[in-house]
N, C-alpha and C positions, 0 to 999 in steps of 0.2 A: 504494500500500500504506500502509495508518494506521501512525504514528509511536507508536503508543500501543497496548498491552500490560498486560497482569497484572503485576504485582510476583512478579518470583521469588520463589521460598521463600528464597533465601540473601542477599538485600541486606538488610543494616540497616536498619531504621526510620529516617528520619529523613538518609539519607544521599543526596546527592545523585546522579542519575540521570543517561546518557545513551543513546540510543536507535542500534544499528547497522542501518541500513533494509536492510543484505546479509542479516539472520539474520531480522530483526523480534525481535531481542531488545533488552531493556535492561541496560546493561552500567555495573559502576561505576569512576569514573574515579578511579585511585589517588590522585591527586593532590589530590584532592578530601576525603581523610579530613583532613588538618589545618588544613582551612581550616574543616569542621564543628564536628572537635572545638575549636578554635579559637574560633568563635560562641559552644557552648555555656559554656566558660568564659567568655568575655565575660557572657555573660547572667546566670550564676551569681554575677560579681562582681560586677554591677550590682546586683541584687535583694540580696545581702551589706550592698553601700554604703546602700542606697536603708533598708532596714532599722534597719540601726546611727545612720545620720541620724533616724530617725523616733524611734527611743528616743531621742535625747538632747533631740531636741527636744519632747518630749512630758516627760519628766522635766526638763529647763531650765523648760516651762513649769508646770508643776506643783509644782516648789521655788517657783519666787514667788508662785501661788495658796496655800502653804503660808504664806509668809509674809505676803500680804497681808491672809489671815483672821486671821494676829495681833492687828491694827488694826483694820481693817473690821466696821461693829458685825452682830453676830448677827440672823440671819432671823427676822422675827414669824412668829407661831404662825399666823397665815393667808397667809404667804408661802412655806412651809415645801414644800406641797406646792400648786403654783402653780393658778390658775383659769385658765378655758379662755384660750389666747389664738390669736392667727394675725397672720400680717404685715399685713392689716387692721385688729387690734385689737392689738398689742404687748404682752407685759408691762412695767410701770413701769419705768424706765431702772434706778432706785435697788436694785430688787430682782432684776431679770435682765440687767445690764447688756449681755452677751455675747448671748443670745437677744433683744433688743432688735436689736442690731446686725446681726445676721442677718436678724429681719426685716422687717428699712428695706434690706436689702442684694435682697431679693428682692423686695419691691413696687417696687425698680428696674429690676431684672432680667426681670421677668416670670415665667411658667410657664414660656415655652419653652425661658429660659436657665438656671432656677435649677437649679444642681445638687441629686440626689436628697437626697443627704446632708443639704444645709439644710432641706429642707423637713420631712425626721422630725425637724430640730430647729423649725423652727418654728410646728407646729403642735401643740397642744396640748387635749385634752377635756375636762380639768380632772377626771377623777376622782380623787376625795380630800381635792378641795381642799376646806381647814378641818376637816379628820378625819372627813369627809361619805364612806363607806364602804358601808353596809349595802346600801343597794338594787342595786350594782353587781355584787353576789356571784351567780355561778353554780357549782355542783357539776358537775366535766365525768361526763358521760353514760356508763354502767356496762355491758356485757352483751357480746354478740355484734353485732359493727358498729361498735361505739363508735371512733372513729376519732379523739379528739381527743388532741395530745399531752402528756406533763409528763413533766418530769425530776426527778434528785435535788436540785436546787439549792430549798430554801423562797421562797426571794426572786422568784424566775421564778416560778414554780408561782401563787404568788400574783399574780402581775401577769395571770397567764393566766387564774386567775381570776374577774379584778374586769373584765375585759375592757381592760385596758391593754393590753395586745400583745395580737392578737389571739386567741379563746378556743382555738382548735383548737390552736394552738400550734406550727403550721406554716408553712413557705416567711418565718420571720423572716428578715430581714436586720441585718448588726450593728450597723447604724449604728441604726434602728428601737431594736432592742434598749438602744445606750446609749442612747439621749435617753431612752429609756421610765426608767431607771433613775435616770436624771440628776432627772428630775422625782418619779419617786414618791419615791423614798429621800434627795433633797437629795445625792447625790455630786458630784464635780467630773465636768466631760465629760473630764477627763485621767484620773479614776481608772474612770470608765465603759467609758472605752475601752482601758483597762490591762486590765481584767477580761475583755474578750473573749480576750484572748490565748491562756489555757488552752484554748480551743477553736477555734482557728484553724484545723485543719485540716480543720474540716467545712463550711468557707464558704469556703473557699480557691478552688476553682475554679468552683464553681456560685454563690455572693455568695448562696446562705441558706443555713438551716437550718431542721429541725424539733429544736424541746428535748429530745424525745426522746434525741436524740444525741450527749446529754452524757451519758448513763446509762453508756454504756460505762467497763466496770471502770477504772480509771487515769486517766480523763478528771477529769471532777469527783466520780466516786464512786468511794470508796475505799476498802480494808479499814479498820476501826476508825471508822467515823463514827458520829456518835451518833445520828444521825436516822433512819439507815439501815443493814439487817442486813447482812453480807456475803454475797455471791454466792452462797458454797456453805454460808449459815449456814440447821440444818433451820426459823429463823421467815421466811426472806423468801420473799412471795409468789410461788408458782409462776407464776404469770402475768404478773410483773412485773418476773421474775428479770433480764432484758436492760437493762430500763433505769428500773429502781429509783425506778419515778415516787412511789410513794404514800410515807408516813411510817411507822417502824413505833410502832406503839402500844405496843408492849414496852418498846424504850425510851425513850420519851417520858415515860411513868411512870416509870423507871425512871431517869432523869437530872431529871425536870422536873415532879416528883410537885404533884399537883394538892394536897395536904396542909402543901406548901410555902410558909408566908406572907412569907417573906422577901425582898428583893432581890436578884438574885443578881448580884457583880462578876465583875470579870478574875479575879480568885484562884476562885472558883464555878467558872470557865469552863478555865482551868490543871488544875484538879484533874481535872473532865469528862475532860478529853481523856488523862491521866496515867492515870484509873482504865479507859479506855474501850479502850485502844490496848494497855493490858494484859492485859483481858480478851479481846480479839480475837485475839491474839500466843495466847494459852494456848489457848484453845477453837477455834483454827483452822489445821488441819495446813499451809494455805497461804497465811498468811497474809502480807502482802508492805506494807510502807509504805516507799518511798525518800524521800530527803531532800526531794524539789521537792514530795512530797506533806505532808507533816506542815508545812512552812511552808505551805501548799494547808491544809490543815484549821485553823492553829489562824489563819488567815487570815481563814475562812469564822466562826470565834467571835469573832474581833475586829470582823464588821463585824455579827455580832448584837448585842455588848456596845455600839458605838458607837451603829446605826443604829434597832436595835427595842429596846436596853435591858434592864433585869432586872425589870421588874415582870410576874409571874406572868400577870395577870388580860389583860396584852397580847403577852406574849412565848408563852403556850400555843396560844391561837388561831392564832398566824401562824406556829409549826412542824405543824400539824396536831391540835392535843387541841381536837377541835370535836365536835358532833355531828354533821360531815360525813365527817371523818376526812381532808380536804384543808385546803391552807395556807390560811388568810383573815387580813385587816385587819378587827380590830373596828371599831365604828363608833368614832369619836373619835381614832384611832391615826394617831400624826404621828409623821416619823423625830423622833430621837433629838439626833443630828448639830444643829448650829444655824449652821454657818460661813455666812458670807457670800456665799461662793463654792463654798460645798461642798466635801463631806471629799475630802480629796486621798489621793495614793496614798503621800505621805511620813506625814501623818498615821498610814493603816492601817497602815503595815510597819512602826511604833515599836510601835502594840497590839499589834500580831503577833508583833512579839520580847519584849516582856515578855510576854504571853500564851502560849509558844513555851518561853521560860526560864522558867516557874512549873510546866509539865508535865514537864520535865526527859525525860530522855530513858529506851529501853527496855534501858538495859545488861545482862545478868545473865543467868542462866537463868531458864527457864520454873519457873513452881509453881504448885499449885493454891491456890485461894481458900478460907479459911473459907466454912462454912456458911451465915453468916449477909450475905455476899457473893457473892450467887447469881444465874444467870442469869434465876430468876424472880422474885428479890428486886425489892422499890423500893430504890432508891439518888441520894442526892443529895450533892455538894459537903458540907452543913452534918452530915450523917450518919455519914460512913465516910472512911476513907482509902484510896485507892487499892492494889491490890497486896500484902496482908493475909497477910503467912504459913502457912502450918499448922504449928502450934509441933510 
């Protein structure tokens, strides 16, 4: 008679089994529940440990890329955003020191041994390098069928664009992802890899994603963003409602007005987010921002103000004011950023808090806005101030 049987409807998942060949049933051994639950805490503490180790050691390292781009002289305008390279051809020790290192570590290694991870870092296509841009641009494909993904993040969007991650914008992996970032935008691979975090749990057990799957509300998209409408606001596209890929042009004018010749700073970018998160709180019955979000958003304008800057004629194109109506690099556009080592994560969280303490926060009651402070008004930083009473 077979030892082996269906799972009753009544044993726990996951609990050990034993087989009575008198009944042919499988029967669970009491004795057995604390040595389970027992495991599972073990495991839970591990992956705890294993965690809290990788922060510290990721911020340990990351403090001294902070400090050592004190010193360490600033990237040329053709190192900025690297040309092709691979473990057969290296980048210059002087200008990649750490992807150098990796790969001389793999042309020892071989293919069979190298882990995946190095290899997204060491290989390289070089689009952009020297602000070389133009030809690399595609518009992902519109209609019935269209299969390709984008999320709400401009930065991704754009890399999926120019064919840096791949265009569809699917089955990414995170490691893929940093190094793509580390190279187009000049980050630190400590703050590259910081940035996956907010979306850990979509690569958690399958190791990709598709960008799409940052769209979800609380992820990276948020009530109050300036690039994008709120979920239940009557401009965001019905079709695009889940996962908030495209820009709205509402407010793109309406923060980033093309009539604008000015630079715009931190304080530009403080006020945005002051006049923005007010207007969303009033006009939207459900509107929700907690704290991990609003450092989340004025986060995402500190690594605008650092990495793409305030000049109009390159900061429009790359949120969407194209005649495409998706994110692009104009031709010539090099990050911003110039460290040596790239912006690190201590770096961003100092823009972030002054950028964070200039939009002060949404205390108070609700009120409506002047007239002239309207949802289909233009509105910019250098124009109006945020949250306008009705005398």
């Amino acid at each position: 008679m077979s030892e082996t049987t269906e799972r009753t409807s009544g044993t726990p998942t996951g609990v050990p089994e034993l087989v009575n060949p008198a009944i042919n049933q499988r029967i669970v051994s009491p004795w057995m529940f604390p040595l389970s639950g027992g495991w599972r805490m073990l495991s839970a503490l591990g992956k705890l440990t294993f965690t809290i180790l990788f922060i510290l050691v990721l911020h340990t390292v990351d403090t001294a890329i902070f400090l050592v781009n004190l010193v360490w002289p600033s990237r040329s305008a053709e190192a900025l955003v690297p040309g092709r390279y691979s473990p057969e051809n290296p980048p210059p020790f002087s200008q990649r020191p750490l992807t150098w290192v990796l790969c001389c570590l793999e042309s020892f290694l071989g293919d069979g041994l190298t882990p995946t991870w190095i290899t997204y870092i060491t290989h390289w296509e070089g689009i952009g390098h020297d602000g070389r841009w133009e030809h690399s641009f595609e518009t992902p494909p519109q209609g019935e069928g269209a299969m390709w993904s984008r999320c709400p993040c401009p930065a991704i969007n754009a890399m999926a664009n120019h064919g840096i991650i791949p265009r569809d914008g699917r089955h990414i992996t995170p490691i893929q992802l940093a190094a793509a970032v580390h190279n187009t935008y000049n980050l630190s691979l400590t703050l590259s890899i910081q940035l996956l975090a907010a979306f850990y749990p979509f690569y958690l057990e399958r190791g990709w994603f598709d960008i799409e799957d940052l769209g979800g509300q609380g992820v990276i998209q948020h009530d109050g963003s300036f690039l994008r409408e709120d979920v239940n606001s009557p401009w965001a596209f019905p079709t695009v409602i889940g996962t908030q890929a495209r820009p709205s042009q509402r407010l793109i004018e309406r923060y980033f007005p093309a009539s604008n010749t000015k630079d715009y700073t931190w304080q530009n970018h403080s006020a945005i987010l002051a006049h923005r998160r007010a207007d969303s709180r009033n006009h939207n019955g459900t509107f929700v921002l907690n704290p991990l979000q609003y450092v989340f958003s004025s986060g995402n304008s500190a690594l605008i103000h650092e990495v793409v800057g305030g000049k109009m004629h390159e900061l429009r194109p790359w949120i969407g004011a194209n005649e495409y109506g998706w994110e692009m690099h104009i031709d010539g556009f090099q990050p911003k950023c110039k460290q040596g080592w790239g912006m690190s994560i201590l770096q961003l969280q100092i823009w972030t808090a002054i950028i964070e303490l200039g939009a002060g926060s949404l205390s108070g009651p609700r009120f409506p806005y002047k007239n002239d402070i309207d949802a289909y008004q233009g509105w910019n930083a250098d124009q109006a101030k945020a949250g306008a009473e009705v005398n």
